[in-house]
C-alpha positions in Angstrom: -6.7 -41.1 -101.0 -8.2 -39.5 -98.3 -5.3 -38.4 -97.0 -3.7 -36.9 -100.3 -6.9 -35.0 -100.0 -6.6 -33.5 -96.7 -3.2 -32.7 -97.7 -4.3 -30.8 -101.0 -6.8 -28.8 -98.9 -4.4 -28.2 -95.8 -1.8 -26.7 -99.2 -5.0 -24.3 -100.8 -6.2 -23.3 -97.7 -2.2 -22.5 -96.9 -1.5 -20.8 -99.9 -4.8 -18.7 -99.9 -4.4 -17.1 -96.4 -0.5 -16.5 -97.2 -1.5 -14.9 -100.4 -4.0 -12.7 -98.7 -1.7 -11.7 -95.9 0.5 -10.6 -98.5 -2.3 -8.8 -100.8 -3.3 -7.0 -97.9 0.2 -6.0 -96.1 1.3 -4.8 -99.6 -1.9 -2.8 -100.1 -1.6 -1.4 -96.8 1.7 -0.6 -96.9 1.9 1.0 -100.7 -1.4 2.5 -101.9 -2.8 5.8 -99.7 -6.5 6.2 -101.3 -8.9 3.8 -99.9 -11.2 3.0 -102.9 -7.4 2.1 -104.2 -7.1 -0.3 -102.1 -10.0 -2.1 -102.2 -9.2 -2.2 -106.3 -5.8 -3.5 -105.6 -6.8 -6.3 -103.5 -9.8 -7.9 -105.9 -7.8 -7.3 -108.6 -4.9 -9.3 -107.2 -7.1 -11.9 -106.1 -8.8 -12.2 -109.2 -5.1 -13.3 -110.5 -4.2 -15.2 -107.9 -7.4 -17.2 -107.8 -6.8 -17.2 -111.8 -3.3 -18.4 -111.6 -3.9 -21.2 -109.0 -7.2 -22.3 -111.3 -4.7 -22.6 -114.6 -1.6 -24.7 -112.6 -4.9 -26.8 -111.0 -5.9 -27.7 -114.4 -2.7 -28.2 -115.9 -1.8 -30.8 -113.6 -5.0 -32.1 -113.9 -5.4 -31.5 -110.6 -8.8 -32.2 -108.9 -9.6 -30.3 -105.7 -12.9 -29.0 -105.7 -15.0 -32.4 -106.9 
C-alpha cells in the first residue's frame, strides 16, 4: 500500500509540473499583454486542478487522506 501511494504522488506531482510547463510555454508563447497572462494561467489551472479533482473522485481515487 505504501508503495501504490508513492506511486500516486510520483503520477500528481508528474502531471502537475508537466501541466504547468505547458500552461506557462503556451502563455508565453501566445498571449502579448501581461495582466493576460497571468489570467490565462489561473484560469487554466483552475481547470486543470478541476479536471484532475472530478477523474480523482470518479475513480474513487484517494490521494490527499
Amino acid at each position: 500500500m505504501t508503495s501504490e501511494r508513492a506511486i500516486h504522488t510520483a503520477m500528481f506531482r508528474l502531471i502537475l509540473v508537466g501541466l504547468c510547463i505547458l500552461t506557462g510555454w503556451v502563455s508565453y508563447r501566445y498571449v502579448e499583454d501581461w495582466a493576460l497572462k497571468i489570467a490565462a494561467v489561473a484560469l487554466s489551472w483552475g481547470v486543470i486542478l478541476l479536471a484532475l479533482y472530478l477523474v480523482f473522485k470518479k475513480f474513487e481515487w484517494v490521494w490527499w487522506s
